[in-house]
Chimera marker file (.cmm) of the C-alpha trace (Angstrom):
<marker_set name="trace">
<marker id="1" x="39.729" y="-22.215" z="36.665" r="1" g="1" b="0" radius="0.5"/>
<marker id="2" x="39.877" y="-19.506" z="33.662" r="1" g="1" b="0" radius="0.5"/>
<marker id="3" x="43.381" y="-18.211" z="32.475" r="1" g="1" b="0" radius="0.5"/>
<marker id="4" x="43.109" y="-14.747" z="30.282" r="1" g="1" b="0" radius="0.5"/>
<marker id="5" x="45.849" y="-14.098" z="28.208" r="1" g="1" b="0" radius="0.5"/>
<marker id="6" x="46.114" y="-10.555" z="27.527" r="1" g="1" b="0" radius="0.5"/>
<marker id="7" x="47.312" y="-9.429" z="23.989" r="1" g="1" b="0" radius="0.5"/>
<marker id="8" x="49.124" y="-6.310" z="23.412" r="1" g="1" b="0" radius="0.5"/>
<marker id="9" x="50.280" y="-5.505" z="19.657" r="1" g="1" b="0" radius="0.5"/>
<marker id="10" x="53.993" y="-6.815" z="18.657" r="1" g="1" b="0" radius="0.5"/>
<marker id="11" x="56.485" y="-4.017" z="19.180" r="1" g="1" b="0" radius="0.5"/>
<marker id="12" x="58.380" y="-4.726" z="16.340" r="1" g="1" b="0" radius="0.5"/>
<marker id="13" x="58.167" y="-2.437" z="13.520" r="1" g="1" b="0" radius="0.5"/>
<marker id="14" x="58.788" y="-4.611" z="10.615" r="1" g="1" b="0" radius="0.5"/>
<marker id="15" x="56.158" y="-4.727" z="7.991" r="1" g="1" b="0" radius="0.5"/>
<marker id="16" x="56.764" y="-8.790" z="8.398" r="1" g="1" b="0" radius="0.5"/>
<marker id="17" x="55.343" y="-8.735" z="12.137" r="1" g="1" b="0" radius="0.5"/>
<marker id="18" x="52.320" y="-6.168" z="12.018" r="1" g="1" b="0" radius="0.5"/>
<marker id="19" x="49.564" y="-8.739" z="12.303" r="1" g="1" b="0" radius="0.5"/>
<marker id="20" x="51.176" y="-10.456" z="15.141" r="1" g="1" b="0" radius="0.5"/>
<marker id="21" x="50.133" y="-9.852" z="19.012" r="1" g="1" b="0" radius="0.5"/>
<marker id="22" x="51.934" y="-10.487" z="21.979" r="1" g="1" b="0" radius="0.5"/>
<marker id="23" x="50.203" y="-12.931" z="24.269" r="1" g="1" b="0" radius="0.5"/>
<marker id="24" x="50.812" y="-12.194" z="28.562" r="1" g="1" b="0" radius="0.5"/>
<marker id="25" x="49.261" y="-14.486" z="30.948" r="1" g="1" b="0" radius="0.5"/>
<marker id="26" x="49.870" y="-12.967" z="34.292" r="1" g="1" b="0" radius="0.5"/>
<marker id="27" x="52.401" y="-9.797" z="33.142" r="1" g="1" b="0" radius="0.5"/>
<marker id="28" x="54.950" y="-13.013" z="31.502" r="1" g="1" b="0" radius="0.5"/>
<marker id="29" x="55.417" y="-13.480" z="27.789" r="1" g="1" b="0" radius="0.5"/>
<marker id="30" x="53.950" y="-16.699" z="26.300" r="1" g="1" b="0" radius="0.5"/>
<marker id="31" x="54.083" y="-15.982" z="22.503" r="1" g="1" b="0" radius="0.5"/>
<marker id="32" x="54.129" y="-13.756" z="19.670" r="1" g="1" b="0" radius="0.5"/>
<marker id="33" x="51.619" y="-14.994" z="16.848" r="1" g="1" b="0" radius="0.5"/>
<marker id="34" x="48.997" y="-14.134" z="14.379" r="1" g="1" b="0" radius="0.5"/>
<marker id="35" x="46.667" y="-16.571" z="16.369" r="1" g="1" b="0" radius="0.5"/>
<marker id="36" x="47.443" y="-15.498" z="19.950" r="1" g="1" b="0" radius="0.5"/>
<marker id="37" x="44.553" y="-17.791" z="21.483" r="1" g="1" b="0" radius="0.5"/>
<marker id="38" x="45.597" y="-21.187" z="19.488" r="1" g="1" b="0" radius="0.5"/>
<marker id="39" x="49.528" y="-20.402" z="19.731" r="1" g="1" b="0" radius="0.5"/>
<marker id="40" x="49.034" y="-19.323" z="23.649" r="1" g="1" b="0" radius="0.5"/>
<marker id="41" x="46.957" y="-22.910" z="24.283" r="1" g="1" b="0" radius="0.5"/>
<marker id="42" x="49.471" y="-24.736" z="22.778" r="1" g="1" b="0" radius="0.5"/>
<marker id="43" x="52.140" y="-23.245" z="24.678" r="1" g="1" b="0" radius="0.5"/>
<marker id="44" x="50.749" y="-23.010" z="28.263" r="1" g="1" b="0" radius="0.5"/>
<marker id="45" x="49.844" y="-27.023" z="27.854" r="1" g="1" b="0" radius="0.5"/>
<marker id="46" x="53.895" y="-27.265" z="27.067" r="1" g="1" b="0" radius="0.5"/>
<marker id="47" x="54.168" y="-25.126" z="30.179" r="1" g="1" b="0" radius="0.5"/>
<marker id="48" x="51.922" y="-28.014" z="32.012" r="1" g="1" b="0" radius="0.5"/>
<marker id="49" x="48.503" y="-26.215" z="32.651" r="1" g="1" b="0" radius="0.5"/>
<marker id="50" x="45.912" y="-28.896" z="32.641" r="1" g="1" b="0" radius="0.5"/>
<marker id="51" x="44.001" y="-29.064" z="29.401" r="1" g="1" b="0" radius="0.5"/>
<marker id="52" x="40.502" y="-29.069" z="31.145" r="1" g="1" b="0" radius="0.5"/>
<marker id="53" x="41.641" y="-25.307" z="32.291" r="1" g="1" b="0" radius="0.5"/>
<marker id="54" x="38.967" y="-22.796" z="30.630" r="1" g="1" b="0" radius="0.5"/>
<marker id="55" x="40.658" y="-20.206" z="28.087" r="1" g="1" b="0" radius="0.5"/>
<marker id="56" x="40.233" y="-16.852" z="26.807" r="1" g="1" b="0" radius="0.5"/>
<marker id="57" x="41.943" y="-13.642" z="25.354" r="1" g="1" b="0" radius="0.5"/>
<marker id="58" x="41.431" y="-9.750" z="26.184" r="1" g="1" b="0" radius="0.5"/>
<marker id="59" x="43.123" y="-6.976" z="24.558" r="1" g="1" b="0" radius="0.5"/>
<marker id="60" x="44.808" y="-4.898" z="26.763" r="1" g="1" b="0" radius="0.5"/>
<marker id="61" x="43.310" y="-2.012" z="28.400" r="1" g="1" b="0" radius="0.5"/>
<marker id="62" x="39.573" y="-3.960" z="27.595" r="1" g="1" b="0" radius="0.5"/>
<marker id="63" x="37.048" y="-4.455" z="29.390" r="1" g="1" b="0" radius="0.5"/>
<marker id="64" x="35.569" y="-7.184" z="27.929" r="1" g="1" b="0" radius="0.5"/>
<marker id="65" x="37.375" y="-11.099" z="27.017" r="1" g="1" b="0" radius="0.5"/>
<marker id="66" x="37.139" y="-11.713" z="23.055" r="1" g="1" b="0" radius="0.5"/>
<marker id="67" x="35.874" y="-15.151" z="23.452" r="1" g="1" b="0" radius="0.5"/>
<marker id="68" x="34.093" y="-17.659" z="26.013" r="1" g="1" b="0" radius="0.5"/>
<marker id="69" x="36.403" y="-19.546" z="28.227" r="1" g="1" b="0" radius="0.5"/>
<marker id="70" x="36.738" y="-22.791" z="26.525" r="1" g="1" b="0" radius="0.5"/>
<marker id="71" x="39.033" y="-25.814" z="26.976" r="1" g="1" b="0" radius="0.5"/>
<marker id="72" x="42.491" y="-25.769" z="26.541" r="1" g="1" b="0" radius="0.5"/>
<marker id="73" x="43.215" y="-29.128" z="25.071" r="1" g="1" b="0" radius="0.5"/>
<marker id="74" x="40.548" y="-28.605" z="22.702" r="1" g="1" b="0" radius="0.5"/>
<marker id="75" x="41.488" y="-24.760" z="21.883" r="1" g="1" b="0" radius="0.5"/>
<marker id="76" x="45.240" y="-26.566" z="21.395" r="1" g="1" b="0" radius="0.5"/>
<marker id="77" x="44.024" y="-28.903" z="18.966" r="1" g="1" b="0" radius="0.5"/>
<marker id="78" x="43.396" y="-26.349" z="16.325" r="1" g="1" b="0" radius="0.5"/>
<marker id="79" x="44.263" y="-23.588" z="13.751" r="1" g="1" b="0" radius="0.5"/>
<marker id="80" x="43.253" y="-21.440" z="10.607" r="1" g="1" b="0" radius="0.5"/>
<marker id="81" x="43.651" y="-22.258" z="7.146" r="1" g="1" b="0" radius="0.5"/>
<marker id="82" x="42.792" y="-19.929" z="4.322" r="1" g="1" b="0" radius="0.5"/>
<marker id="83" x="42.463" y="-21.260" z="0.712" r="1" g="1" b="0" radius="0.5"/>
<marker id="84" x="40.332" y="-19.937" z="-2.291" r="1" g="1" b="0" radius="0.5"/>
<marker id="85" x="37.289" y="-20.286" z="-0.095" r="1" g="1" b="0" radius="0.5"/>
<marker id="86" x="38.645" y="-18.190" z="2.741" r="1" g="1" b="0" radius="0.5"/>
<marker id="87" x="39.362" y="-18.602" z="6.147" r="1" g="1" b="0" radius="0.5"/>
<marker id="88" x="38.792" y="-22.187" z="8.744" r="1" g="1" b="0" radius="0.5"/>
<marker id="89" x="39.404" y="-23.444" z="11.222" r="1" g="1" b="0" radius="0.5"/>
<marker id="90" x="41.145" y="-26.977" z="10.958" r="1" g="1" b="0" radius="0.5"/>
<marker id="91" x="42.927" y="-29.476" z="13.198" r="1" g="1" b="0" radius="0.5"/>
<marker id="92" x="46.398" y="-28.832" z="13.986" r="1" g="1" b="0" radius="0.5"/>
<marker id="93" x="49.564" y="-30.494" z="13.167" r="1" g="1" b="0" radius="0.5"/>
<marker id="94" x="53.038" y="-30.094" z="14.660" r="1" g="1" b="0" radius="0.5"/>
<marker id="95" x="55.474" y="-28.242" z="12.310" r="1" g="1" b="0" radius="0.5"/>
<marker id="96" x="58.670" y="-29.345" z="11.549" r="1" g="1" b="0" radius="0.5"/>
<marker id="97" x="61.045" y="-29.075" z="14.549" r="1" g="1" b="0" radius="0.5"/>
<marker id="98" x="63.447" y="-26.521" z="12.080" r="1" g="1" b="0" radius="0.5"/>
<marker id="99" x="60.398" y="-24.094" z="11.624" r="1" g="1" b="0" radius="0.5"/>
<marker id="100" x="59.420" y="-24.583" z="14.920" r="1" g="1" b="0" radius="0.5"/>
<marker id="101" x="62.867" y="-23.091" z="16.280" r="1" g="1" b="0" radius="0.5"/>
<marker id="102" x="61.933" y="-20.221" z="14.088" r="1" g="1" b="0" radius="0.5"/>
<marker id="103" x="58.682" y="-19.036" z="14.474" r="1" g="1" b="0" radius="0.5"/>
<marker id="104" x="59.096" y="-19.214" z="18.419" r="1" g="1" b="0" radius="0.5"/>
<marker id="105" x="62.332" y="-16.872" z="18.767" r="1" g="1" b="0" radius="0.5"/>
<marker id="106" x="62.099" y="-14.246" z="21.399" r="1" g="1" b="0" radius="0.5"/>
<marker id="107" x="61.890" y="-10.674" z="20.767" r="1" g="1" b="0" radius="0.5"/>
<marker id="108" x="65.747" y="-10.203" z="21.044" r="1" g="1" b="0" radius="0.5"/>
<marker id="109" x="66.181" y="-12.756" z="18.572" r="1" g="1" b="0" radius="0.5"/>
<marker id="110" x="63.909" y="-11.778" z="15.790" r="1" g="1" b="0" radius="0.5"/>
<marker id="111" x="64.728" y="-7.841" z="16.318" r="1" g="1" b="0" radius="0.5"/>
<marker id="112" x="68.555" y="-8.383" z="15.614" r="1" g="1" b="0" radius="0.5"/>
<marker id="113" x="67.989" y="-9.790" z="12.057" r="1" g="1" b="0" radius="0.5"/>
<link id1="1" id2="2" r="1" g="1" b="0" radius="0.2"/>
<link id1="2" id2="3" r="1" g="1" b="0" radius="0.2"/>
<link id1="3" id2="4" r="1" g="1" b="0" radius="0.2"/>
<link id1="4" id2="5" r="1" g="1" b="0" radius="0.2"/>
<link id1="5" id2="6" r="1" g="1" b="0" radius="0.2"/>
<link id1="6" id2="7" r="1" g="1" b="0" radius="0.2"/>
<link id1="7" id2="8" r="1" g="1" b="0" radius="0.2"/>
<link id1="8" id2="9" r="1" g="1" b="0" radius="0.2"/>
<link id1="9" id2="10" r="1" g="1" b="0" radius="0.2"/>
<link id1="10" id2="11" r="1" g="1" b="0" radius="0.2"/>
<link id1="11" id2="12" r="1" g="1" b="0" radius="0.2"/>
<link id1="12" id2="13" r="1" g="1" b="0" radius="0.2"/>
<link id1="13" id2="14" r="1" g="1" b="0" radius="0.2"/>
<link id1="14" id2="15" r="1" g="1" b="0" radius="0.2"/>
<link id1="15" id2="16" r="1" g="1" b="0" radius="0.2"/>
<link id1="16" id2="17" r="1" g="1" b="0" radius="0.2"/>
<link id1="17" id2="18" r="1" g="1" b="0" radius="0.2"/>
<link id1="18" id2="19" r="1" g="1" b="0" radius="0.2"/>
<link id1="19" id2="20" r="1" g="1" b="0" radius="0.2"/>
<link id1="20" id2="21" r="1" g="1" b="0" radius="0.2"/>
<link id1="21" id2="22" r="1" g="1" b="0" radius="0.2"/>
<link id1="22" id2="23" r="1" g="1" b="0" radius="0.2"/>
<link id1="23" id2="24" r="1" g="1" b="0" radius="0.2"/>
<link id1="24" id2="25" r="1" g="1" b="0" radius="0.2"/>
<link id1="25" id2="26" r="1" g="1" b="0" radius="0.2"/>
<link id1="26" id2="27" r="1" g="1" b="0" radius="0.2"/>
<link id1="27" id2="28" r="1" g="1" b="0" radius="0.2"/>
<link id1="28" id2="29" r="1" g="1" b="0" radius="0.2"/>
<link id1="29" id2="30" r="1" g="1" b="0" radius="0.2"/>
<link id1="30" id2="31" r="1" g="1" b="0" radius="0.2"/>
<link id1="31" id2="32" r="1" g="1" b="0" radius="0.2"/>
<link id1="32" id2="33" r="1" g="1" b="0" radius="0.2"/>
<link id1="33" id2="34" r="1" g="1" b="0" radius="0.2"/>
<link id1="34" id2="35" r="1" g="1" b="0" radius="0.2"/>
<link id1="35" id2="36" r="1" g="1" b="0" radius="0.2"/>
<link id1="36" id2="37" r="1" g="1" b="0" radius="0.2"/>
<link id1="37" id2="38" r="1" g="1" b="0" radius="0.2"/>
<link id1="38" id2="39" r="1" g="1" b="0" radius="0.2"/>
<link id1="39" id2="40" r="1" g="1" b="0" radius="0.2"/>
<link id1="40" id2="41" r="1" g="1" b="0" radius="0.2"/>
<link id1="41" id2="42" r="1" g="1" b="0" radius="0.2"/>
<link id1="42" id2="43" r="1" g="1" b="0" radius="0.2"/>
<link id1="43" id2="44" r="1" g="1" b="0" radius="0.2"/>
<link id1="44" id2="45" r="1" g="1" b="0" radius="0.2"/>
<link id1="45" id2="46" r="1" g="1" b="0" radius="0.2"/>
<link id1="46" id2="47" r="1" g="1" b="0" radius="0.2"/>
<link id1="47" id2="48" r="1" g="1" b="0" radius="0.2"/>
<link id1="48" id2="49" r="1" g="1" b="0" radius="0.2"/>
<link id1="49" id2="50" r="1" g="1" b="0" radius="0.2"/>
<link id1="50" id2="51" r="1" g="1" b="0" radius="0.2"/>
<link id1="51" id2="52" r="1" g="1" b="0" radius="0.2"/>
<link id1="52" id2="53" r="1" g="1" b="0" radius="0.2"/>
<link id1="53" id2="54" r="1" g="1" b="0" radius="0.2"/>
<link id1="54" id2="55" r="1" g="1" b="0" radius="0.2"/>
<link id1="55" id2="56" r="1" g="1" b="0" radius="0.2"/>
<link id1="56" id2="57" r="1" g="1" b="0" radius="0.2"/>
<link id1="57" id2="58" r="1" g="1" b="0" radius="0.2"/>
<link id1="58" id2="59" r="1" g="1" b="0" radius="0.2"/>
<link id1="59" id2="60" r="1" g="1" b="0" radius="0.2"/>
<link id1="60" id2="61" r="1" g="1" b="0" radius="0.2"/>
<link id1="61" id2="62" r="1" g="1" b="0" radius="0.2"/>
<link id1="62" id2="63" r="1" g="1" b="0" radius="0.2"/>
<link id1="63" id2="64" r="1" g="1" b="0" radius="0.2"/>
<link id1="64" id2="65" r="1" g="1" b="0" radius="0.2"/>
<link id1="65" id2="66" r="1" g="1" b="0" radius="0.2"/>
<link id1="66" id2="67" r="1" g="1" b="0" radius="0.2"/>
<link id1="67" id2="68" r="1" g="1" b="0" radius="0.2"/>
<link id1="68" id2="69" r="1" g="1" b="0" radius="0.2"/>
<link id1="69" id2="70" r="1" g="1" b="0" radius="0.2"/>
<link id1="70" id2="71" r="1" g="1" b="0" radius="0.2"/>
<link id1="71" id2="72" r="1" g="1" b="0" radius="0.2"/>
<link id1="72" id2="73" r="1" g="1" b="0" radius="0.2"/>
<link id1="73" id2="74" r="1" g="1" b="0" radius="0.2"/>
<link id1="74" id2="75" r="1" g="1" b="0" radius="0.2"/>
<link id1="75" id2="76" r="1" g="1" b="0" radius="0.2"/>
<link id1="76" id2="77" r="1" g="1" b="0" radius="0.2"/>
<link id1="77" id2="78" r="1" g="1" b="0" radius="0.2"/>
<link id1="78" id2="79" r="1" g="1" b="0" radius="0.2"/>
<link id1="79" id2="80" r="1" g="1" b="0" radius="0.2"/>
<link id1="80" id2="81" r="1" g="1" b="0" radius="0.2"/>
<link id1="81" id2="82" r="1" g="1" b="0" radius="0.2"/>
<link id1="82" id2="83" r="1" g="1" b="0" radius="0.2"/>
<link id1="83" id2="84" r="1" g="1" b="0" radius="0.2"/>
<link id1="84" id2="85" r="1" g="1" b="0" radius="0.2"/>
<link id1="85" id2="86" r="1" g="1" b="0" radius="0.2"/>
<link id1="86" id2="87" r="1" g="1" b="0" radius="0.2"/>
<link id1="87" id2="88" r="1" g="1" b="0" radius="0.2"/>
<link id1="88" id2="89" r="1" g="1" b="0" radius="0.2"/>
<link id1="89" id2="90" r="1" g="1" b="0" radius="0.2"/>
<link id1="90" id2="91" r="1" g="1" b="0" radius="0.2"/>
<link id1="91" id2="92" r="1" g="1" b="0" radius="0.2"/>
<link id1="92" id2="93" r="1" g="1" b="0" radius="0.2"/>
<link id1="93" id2="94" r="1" g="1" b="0" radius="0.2"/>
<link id1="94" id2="95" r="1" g="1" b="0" radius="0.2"/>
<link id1="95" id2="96" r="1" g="1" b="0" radius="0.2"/>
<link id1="96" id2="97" r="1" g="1" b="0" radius="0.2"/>
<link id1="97" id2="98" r="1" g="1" b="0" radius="0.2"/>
<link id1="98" id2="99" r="1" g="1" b="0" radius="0.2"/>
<link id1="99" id2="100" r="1" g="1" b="0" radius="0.2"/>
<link id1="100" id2="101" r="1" g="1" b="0" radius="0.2"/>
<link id1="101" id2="102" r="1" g="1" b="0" radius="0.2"/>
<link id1="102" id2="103" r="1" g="1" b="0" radius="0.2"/>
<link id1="103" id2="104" r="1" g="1" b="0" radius="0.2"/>
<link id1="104" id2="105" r="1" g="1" b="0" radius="0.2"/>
<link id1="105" id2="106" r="1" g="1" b="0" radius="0.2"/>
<link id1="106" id2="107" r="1" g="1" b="0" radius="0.2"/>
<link id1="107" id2="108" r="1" g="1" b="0" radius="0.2"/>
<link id1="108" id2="109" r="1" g="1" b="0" radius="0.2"/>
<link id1="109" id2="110" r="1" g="1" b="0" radius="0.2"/>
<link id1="110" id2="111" r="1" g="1" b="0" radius="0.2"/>
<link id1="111" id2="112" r="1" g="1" b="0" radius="0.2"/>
<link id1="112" id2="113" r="1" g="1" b="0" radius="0.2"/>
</marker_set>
């Protein structure tokens, strides 16, 4: 099976939030991130979705997915770093559970501040 999670820019106007995207799987919310597709994996295995399932992204109103479908457990396992030699990918680590809380507020939330 192949889930697409659909990304659709972040309707807040801050300056803070412009290079986030929303990430939909199936019209519902699953996060708001500047890595929609490593974010969204790491949420829908929290949500219980097997980790063999096949991922990918599409913008909205596309025709086309942005990646190949690949495993979720393995897209889960990473993330970007970007030092003096640019951007990576690297393995992932948990943040703290304080950050966590955070980064992951909903719309409401973050819009009120």
């Amino acid at each position: 099976m192949t889930v697409r999670l659909i990304l659709r820019p972040c309707p807040l106007t801050a300056a803070k939030h412009a290079d986030k995207l929303d990430a939909y799987l199936d019209g519902h919310y699953i996060v708001t991130s500047r890595e929609p597709l490593l974010d969204g994996a790491r949420e829908l295995l929290r949500r219980g979705y097997d980790p063999d399932t096949l991922l990918t992204t599409r913008h909205d109103g596309k025709a086309f997915d942005n990646f190949k479908p690949l495993p979720l457990g393995k897209v889960a396992e990473l993330t970007t770093r970007e030092d003096k030699n640019g951007p990576r990918i690297v393995k992932w680590k948990p943040m703290p559970d304080a950050v966590k809380r955070r980064e992951h507020r909903p719309h409401s939330a973050v819009a009120a501040e």
